[in-house]
C-alpha positions in Angstrom: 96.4 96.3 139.0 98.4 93.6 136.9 102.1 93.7 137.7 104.5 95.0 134.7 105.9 92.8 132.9 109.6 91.5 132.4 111.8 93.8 129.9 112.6 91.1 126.9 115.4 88.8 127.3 118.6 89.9 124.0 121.1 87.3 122.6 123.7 88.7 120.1 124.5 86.2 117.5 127.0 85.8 114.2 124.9 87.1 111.0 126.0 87.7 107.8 122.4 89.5 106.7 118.7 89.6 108.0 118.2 87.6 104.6 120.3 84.8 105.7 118.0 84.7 108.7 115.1 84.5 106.8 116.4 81.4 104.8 117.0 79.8 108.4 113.3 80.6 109.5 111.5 79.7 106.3 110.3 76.7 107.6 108.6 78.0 110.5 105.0 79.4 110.6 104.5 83.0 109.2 108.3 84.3 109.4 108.6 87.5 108.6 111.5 89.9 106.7 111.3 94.2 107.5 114.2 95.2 106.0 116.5 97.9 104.4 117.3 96.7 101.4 118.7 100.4 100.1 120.7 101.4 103.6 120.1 104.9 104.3 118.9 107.6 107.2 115.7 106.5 108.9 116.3 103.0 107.5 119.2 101.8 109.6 117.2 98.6 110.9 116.3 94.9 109.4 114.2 92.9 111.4 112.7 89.1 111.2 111.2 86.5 112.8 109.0 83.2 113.0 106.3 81.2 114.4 104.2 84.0 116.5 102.1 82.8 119.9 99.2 83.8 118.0 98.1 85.5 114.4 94.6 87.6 113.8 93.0 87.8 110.7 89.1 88.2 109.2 86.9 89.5 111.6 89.1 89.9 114.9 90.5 92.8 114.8 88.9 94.2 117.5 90.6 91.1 119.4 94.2 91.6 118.0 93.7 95.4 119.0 92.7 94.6 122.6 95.2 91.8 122.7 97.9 94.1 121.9 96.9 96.7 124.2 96.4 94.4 127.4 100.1 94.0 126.5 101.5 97.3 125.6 100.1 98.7 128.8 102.1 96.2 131.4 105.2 96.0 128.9 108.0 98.3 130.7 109.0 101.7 129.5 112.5 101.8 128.0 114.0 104.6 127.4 117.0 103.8 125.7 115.9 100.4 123.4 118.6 98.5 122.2 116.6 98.2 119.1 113.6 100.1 117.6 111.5 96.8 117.7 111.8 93.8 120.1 108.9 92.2 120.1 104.9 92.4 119.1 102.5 92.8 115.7 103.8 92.2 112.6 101.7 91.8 109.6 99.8 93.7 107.5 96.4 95.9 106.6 95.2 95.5 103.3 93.9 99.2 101.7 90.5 97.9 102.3 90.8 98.1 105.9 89.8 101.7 104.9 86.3 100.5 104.7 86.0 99.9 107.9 86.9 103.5 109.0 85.0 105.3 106.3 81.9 105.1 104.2 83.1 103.9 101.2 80.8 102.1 98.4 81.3 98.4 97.5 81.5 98.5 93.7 84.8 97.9 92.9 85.1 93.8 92.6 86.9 91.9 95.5 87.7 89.3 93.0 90.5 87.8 95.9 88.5 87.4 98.8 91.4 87.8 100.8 91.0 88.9 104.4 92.3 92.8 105.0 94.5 92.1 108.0 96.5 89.4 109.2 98.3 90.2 112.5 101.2 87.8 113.7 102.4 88.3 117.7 106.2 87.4 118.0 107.6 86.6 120.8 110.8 86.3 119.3 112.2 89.0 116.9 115.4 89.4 115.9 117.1 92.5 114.7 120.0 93.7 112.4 121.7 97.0 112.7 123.3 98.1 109.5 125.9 100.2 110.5 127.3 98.0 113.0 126.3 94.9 110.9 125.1 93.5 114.4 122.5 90.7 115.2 120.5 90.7 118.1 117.6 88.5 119.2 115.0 89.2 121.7 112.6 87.6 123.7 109.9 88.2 126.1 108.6 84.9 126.6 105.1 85.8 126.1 102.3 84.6 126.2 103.5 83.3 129.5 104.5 85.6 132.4 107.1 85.6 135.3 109.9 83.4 136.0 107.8 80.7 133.5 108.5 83.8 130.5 112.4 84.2 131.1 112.6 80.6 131.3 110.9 80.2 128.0 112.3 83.2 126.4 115.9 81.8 127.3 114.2 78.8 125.6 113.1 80.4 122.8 116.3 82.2 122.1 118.5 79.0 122.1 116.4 77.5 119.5 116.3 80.3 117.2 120.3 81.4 117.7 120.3 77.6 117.1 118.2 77.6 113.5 119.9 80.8 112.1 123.6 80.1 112.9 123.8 76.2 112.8 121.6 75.7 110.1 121.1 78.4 107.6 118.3 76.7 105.3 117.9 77.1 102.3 118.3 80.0 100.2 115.4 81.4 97.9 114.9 79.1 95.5 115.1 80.3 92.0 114.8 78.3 89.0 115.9 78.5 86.1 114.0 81.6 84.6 111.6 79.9 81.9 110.0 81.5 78.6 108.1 84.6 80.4 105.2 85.3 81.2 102.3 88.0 80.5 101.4 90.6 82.8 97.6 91.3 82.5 96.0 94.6 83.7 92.9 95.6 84.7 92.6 98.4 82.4 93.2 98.5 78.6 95.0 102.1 78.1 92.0 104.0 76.5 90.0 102.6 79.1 92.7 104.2 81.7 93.0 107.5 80.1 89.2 107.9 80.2 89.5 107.3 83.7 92.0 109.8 83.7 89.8 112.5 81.9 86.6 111.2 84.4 89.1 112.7 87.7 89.9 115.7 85.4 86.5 116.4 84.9 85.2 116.0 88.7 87.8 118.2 89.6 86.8 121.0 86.8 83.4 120.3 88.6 85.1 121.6 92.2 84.0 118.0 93.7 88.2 117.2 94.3 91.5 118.7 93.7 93.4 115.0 93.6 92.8 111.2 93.1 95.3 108.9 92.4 94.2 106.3 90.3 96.3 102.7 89.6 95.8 99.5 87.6 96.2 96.5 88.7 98.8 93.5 86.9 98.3 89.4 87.5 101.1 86.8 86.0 99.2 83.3 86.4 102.3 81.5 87.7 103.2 78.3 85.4 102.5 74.7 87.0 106.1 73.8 87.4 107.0 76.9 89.3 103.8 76.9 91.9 105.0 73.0 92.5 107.6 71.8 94.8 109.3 69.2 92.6 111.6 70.9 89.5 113.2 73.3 91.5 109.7 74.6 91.8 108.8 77.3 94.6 106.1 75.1 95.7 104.0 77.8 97.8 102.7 81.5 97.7 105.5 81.9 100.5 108.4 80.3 98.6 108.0 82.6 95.4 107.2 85.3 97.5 110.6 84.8 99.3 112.2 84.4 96.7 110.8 87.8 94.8 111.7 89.6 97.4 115.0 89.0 96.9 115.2 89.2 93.5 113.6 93.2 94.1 116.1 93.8 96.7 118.9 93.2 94.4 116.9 94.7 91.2 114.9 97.8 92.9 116.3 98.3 96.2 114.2 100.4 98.6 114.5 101.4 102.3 110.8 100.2 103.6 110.8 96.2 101.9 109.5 93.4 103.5 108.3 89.6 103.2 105.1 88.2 105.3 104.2 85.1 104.8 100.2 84.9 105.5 99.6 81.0 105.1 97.6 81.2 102.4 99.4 83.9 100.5 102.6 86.3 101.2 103.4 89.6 100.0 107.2 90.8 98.7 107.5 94.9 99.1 110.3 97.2 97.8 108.5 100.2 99.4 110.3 103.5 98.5 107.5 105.1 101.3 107.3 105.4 105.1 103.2 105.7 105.9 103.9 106.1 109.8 106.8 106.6 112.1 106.1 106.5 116.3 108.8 106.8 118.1 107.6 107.9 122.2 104.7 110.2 120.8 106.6 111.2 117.8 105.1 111.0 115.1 106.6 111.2 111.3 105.4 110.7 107.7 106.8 111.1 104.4 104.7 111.1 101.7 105.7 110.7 98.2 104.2 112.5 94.9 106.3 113.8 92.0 107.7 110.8 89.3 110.1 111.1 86.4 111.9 108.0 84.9 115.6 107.4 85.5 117.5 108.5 82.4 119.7 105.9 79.8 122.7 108.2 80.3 123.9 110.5 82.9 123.2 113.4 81.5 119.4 112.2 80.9 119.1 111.2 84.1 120.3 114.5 85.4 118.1 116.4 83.3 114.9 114.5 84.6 116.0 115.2 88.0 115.7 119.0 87.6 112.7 118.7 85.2 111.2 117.1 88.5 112.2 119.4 91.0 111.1 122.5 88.6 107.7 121.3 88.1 104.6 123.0 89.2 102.3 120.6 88.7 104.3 117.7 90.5 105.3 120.1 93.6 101.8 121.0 93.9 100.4 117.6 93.8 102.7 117.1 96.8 101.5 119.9 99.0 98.2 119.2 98.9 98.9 115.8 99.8 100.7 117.1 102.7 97.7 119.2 103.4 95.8 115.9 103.7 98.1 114.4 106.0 98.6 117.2 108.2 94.6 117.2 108.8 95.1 113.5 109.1 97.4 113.7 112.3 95.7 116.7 113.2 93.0 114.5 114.6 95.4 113.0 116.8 97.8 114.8 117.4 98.5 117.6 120.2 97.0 120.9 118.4 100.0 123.5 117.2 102.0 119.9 116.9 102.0 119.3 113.3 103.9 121.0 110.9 105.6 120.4 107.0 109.3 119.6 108.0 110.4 119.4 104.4 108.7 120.3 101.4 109.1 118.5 98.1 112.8 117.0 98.6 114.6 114.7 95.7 114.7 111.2 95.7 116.2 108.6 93.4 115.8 105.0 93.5 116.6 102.3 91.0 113.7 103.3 88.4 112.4 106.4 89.1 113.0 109.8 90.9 110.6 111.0 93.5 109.5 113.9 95.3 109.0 113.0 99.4 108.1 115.5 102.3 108.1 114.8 105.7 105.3 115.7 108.5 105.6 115.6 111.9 103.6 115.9 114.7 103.1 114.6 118.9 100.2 112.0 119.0 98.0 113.4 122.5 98.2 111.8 125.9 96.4 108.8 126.3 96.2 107.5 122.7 98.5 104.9 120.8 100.2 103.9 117.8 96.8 101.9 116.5 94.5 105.6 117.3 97.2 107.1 114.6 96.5 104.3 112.2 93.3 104.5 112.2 93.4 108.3 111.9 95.5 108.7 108.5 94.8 104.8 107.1 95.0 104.7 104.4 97.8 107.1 103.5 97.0 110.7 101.8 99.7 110.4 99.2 97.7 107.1 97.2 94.2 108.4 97.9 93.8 111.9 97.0 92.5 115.1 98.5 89.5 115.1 99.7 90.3 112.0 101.2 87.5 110.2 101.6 85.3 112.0 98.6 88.6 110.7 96.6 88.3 106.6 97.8 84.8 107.1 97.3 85.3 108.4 94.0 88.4 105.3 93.0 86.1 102.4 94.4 83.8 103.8 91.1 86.4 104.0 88.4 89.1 100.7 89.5 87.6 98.0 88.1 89.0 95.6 91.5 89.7 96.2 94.8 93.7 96.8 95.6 93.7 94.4 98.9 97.7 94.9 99.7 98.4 97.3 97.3 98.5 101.3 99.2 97.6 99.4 102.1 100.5 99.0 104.6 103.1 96.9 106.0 105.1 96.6 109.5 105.3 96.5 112.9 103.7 97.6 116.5 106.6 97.3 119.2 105.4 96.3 122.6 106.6 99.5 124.3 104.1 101.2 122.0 106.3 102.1 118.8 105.4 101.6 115.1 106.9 101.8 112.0 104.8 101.4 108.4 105.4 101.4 105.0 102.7 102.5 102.1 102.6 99.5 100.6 103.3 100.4 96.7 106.2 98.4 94.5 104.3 95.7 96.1 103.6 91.8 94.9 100.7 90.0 96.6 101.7 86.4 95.9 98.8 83.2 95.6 98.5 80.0 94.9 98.2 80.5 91.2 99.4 83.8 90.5 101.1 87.6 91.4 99.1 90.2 91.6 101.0 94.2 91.8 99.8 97.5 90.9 100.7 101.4 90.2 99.2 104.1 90.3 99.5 107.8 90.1 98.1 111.1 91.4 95.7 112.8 88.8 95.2 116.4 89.1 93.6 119.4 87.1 96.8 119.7 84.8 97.2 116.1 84.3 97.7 114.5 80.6 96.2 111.1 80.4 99.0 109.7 78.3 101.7 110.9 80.5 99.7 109.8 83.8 99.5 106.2 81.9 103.2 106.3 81.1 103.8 106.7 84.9 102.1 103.5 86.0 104.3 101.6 83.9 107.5 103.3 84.9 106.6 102.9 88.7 105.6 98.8 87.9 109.0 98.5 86.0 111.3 97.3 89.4 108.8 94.2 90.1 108.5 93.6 86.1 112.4 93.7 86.3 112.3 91.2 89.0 109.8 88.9 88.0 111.5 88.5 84.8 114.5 87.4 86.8 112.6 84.3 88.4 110.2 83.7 85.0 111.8 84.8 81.9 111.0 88.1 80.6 107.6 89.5 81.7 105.8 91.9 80.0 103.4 94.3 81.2 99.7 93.8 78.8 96.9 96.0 78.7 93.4 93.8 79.5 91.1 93.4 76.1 88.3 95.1 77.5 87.1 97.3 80.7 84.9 94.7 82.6 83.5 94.3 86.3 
């Protein structure tokens, strides 16, 4: 039986912010930014790193998954971690990952041919606590083991301690904001309101209660900001970085990240946990229930409690509990699962949420990626059924939503996960941003007002586009074409 392997090697060094750190790292392969960019319960934690031992994209899944486990089941059991994640996958799975979990049709257009995972292993992960404003790094000198590991891990923290407090790179570029630029959608809003009004009638037909249905917005990115020279961003990674930074500061949320994919990198201001796996814990907190901040106090008060009175929005969240709880009831020890909170306020830069919480203890013998792919993609941006509802969306969304309701995060050696639904998200190319919306239509739902909600819930990354391009404004497409 292969020996277990050494617990990771920690280095506390001076840091300002987990941003800071990100600057330092840019220039390495595929760095990375989890982060916390509205501080509150459950999102205490920032992490980051750079330049994993080996990244997984395409068609190897099935490799990463085995890889990971052939580590996970020699790495030591800790039960007191100095930090929730110190080492192992970052990266992400795009919402079409779905498809290979369930039957779903191919008719929606994958018009980005981007792959539906990419999977960086990091050695080297650093973590900021933001209570104690404390930096850590760790290290577990992988892929290498024994005495060669601590010795490269030692390694490996020198240079990094060496990058982020010596040398702090450069900060996200931002030019100076130009004339603006035009958001396009998929869906002109007739076209989207028929939608609308299809869902409506399949559920007056009894074949779903729920689907929750999104357009999609692309800004072609102007020459001079896709280049280096001009004060340019001069890659999909550098305006990426850069975005994600401007969201933090414009529509903060607790579950944000950056990735940087090589050949494209995604910016998140996630207001939504997917998956939580602490041990065999398992928690999610799904969110359904909008209203749009108010201009005044007293507006913004009186949305509040419109939200929190309304029938339609609080049942649109408990069946999407419903789905979630059958979701982790697949994996989960039976009588495990239960509702912890029902319908509970939330209010972020743009918009006020309702967000429950389920929880549940995964069974013996199975591990954070058995959870994934027992509730991917998340309940709260498919609908109930779940599947009849993706089955139902791949028909009426004229592309496919690659990052967008997918998710974002980590898989800790020691087994642990964390995930974010991966909404108030940008997916950044070569030429162009691509970010979406969506909302949960139900029996009750009024097209216009379902329409309306998409644009509220896009507003944070119009707001913070606008601040690297000029102003941005959201457009409707000219027609409805595949």
């Amino acid at each position: 039986m292969p020996r277990t392997l050494d617990p990771p090697v920690a280095k506390t060094i001076p840091l300002a912010s987990p941003e800071s750190a990100l600057a330092a790292l840019a220039s390495l392969p595929h760095p990375f930014l989890l982060h916390s960019a509205l501080e509150a319960e459950g999102a205490r934690w920032s992490f980051f790193g750079a330049d994993p031992f080996a990244v997984y994209s395409g068609e190897r899944y099935e490799e990463a998954a085995a890889m990971w486990r052939r580590v996970a089941r020699r790495f030591p059991a800790d039960a007191e971690p100095v930090a929730p994640f110190t080492g192992g996958m970052v990266g992400y799975w795009a919402y079409d990952f779905g498809r290979r979990l369930e039957r779903i049709p191919s008719i929606a257009r994958d018009d980005l041919a981007l792959p539906d995972f990419v999977l960086g292993f990091y050695d080297v992960v650093g973590a900021f606590d933001h209570v104690t404003r404390r930096a850590t790094l760790f290290s577990t000198g992988l892929p290498f083991e024994g005495r060669t590991a601590r010795e490269r891990a030692r390694s490996r923290l020198d240079d990094f301690a060496h990058w982020i407090t010596d040398d702090l790179g450069a900060p996200a570029a931002t030019p100076r904001p130009g004339p603006g630029a035009a958001a396009v959608s998929t869906f002109a809003p007739d076209d989207y309101r028929r939608a609308v009004e299809q869902v409506k009638d399949l559920i007056r037909r009894g074949d779903i209660f729920q689907a929750n249905l999104s357009q999609r917005w692309t800004v072609e990115l102007p020459a001079g900001v896709r280049g280096a020279t001009h004060g340019g961003f001069g890659s999909p990674a550098g305006f990426a970085r850069a975005l994600d930074a401007a969201l933090a500061r414009r529509s903060p949320a607790p579950f944000g990240g950056f990735f940087d994919a090589g050949d494209h990198a995604l910016a998140s201001a996630s207001p939504e946990r997917f998956l939580d796996l602490r041990g065999r814990n398992v928690t999610t907190r799904p969110i359904k229930g909008t209203r749009p901040r108010g201009w005044c106090p007293a507006e913004d008060q009186q949305l509040r409690e419109e939200l929190s009175a309304s029938e339609k929005d609080r049942a649109e969240n408990v069946m999407i509990v419903d789905v979630l709880r059958n979701d982790l009831g697949r994996v989960c020890e039976p009588g495990s699962v239960e509702a912890a909170a029902l319908c509970e306020l939330e209010t972020f830069a743009q918009v006020h949420h309702l967000t429950s919480t389920v929880k549940g203890v995964l069974r013996a013998g199975l591990d954070a990626l058995d959870l994934l792919h027992a509730a991917f993609p998340g309940g709260s941006i498919t609908g109930a059924p779940k599947i009849r509802a993706m089955q139902i969306l791949d028909e009426l969304e004229p592309v496919r939503r690659h990052i967008y309701t997918g998710s974002m995060g980590y898989v800790d050696w020691r087994g642990d996960a964390d995930w974010n639904i991966a909404i108030r998200t940008a997916l950044v190319t070569p030429r162009a941003v691509h970010f979406a919306a969506g909302g949960g239509i139900t029996a009750d739902s009024d097209p216009d007002a379902e329409y309306q909600e998409t644009l509220h819930k896009a507003e944070g990354m119009r707001v913070a586009l606008s601040e690297l391009l000029g102003p941005v404004a959201l457009e409707a497409a000219a027609v409805h074409a595949r």
